[in-house]
C-alpha positions in Angstrom: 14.6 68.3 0.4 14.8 69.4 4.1 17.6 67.2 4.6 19.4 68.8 1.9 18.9 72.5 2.9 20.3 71.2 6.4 23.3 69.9 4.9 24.1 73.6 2.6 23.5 75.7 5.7 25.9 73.7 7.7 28.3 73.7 4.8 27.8 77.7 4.7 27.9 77.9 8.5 31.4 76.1 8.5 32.4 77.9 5.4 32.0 81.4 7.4 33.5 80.1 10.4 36.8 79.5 8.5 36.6 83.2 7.2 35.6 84.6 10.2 38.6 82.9 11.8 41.9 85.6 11.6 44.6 84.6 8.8 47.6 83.9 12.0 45.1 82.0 13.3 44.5 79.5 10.5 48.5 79.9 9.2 49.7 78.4 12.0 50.4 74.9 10.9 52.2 73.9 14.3 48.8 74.3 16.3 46.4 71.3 15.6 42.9 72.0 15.4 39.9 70.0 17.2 38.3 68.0 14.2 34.4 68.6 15.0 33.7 66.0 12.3 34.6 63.2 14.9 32.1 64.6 16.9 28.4 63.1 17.7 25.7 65.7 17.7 22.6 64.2 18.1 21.1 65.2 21.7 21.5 62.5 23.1 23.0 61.7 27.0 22.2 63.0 30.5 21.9 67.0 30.7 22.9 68.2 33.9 22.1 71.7 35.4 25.9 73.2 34.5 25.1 72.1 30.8 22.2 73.9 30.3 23.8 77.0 32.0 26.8 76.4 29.8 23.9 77.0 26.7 22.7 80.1 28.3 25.9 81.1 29.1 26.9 81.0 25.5 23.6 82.7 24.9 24.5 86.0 27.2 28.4 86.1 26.2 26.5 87.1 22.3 23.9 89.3 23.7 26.5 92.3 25.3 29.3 91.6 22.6 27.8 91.9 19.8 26.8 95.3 20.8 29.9 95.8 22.2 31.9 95.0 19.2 29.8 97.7 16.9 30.3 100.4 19.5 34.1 99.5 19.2 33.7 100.2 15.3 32.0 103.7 16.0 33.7 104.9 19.1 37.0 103.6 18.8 40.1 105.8 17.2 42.3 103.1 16.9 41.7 101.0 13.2 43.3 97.7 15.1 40.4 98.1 17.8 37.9 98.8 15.3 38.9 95.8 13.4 38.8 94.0 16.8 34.9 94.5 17.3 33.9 94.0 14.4 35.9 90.5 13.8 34.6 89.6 18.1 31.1 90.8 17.1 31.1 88.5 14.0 32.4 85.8 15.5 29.8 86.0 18.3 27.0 86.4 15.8 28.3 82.6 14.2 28.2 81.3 17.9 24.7 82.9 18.6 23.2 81.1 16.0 25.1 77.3 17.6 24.0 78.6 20.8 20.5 79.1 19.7 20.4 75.6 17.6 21.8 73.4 20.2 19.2 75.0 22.8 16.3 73.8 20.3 17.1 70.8 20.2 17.9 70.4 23.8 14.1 72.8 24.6 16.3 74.8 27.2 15.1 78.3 27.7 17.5 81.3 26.7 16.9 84.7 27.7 16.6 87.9 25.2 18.4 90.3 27.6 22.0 91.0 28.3 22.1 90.3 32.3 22.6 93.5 34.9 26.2 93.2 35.2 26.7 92.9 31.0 24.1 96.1 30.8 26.4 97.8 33.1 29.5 96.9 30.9 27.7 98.1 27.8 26.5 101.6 29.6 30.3 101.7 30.6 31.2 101.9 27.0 28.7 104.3 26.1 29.8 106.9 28.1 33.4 106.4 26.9 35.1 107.8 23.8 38.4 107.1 22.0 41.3 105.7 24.4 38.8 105.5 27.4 36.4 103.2 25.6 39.4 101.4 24.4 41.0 100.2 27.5 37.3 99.6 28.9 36.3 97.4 25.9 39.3 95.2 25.8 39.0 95.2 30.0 35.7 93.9 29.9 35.9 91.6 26.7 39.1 89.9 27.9 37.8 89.5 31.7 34.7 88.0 30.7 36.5 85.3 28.2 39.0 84.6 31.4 36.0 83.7 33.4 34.1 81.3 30.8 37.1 79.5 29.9 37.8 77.2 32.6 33.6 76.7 32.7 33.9 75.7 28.9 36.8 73.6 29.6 35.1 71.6 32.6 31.6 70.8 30.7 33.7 70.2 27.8 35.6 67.1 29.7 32.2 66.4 31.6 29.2 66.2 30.0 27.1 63.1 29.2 25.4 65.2 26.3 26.9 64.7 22.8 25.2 68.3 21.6 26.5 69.9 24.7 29.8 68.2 24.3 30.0 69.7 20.8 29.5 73.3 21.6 31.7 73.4 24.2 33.6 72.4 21.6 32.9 75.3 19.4 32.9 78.1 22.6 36.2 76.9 23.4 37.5 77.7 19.7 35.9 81.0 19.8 36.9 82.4 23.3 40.7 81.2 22.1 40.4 83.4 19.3 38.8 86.5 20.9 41.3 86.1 24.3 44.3 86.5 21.1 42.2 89.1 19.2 42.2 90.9 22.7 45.9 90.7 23.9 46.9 91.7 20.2 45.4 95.4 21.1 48.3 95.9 22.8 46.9 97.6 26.1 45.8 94.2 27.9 47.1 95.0 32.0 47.9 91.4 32.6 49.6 92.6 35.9 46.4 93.6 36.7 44.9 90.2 36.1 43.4 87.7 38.5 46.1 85.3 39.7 45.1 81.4 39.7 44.5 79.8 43.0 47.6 78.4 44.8 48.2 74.5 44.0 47.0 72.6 47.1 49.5 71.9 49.2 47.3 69.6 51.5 47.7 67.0 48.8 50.7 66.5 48.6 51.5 65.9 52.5 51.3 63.5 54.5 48.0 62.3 57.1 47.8 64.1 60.2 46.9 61.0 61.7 48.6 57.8 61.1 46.8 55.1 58.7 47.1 51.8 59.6 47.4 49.9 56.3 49.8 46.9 54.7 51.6 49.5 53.4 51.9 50.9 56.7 52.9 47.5 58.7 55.7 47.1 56.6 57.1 50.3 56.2 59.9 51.6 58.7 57.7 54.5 60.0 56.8 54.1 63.7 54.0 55.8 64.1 52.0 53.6 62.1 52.6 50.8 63.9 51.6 52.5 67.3 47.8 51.0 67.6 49.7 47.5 66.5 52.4 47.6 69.1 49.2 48.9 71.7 46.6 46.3 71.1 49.6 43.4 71.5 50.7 45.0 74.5 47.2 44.7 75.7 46.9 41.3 74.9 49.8 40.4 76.5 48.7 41.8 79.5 45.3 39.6 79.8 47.0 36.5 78.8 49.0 36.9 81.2 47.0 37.9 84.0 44.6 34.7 83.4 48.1 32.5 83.3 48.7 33.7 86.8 45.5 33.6 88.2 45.3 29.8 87.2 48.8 28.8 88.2 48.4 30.4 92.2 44.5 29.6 92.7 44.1 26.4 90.4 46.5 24.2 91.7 45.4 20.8 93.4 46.4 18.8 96.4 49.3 17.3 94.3 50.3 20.8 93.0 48.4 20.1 89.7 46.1 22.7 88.1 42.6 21.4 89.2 40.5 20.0 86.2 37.4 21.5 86.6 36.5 24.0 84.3 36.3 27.5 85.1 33.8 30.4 83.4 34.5 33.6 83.2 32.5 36.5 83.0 29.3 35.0 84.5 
């Protein structure tokens, strides 16, 4: 009987995840979506320190924007912001309760509390009305999703933990959504956005210092073939030094090389 409750709550879970979902979202039929039915989900694998942050992570993003997203519904002038928060805070609510399931499973600890910097967002938008509170909700909502994404995206291609692996999963839907929901307000400053780091350019060029390689012998670049031409050089030098010494101090009365062997070095 258990098993069967399980199985209706995950079929209403899904079935409010699909509605919660905006209609351009789900009418797009050019844009594939992930199937989660593929998808093992039974705890088992390795859990490493940024998977269990990822879950608490997860945890916090519900615990500011949830509130945040019912202030937008009472503060907010603007019906398309209002529609906004409540769709975000929603959403958020569905992903709470993954969050919270995944985290039982896996016994890691989530907090109850928004942290500082999340309190001081919220308090932002409570001493904001109409246009203000607009551009800081969308400001602070669409920062925040910018930040998590590339963490989702990394535990996501990472982790050793099937559970983990699925909710990364499921964040990674949601923050897509919300980043859209977001930028469809209209007053997003992406000028004002973060820009990505610079590609390395360190890659891409050559060694500072020659590498001596089979590669390298063969190739028509001299300076990888420096310590070769040295150490012959070298060579040549002692063999030739020894040569001498035997020719002008090893000769017998005849003019021969005497036969008696010589030690060197002791």
């Amino acid at each position: 009987m258990s098993v069967w409750r399980r199985l209706c709550s995950a079929a209403v879970l899904s079935a409010a995840l699909v509605m919660l979902v905006p209609d351009p979202v789900r009418a797009a039929p050019d844009v594939p979506v992930p199937p989660e039915n593929l998808l093992l989900n039974r705890g088992t694998g390795a859990i490493s320190a940024a998977d269990k942050d990822l879950v608490v992570k997860v945890r916090l993003a519900g615990l500011w924007e949830i509130p945040a997203g019912e202030m937008a519904q009472q503060k907010s002038n603007s019906a398309r912001i209002k529609r906004i928060g409540q769709n975000i805070a929603d959403q958020h609510a569905a992903l709470d309760e993954l969050a919270r399931t995944a985290a039982k499973e896996l016994k890691i600890a989530l907090p109850n509390e928004p942290n500082s910097d999340q309190q001081g967002w919220l308090d932002e938008m409570e001493a904001a009305e109409g246009p203000e509170f607009d551009a800081i909700y969308i400001d602070r909502l669409r920062s925040a999703h910018g930040k998590i994404f590339p963490a989702i995206a990394t535990i996501r291609s990472s982790t050793r933990n099937d559970t983990v692996r699925r909710l990364a999963q499921q964040a990674n839907q949601f923050v897509m959504t919300h980043m859209t929901l977001l930028e469809s307000s209209g007053i997003v400053d992406f000028a004002a956005l973060p820009t990505a780091p610079a590609p390395n350019a360190a890659a891409s060029s050559k060694p500072a210092t020659p590498v001596l390689s089979a590669a390298g012998q063969n190739s028509g670049e001299s300076g990888a073939n420096i310590p070769l031409i040295a150490a012959a050089l070298a060579g040549g030098l002692v063999v030739g030094g020894l040569v001498t010494r035997q020719i002008v101090g090893g000769r017998g009365r005849n003019g021969y090389r005497s036969r008696r062997p010589r030690y060197y070095g002791g």
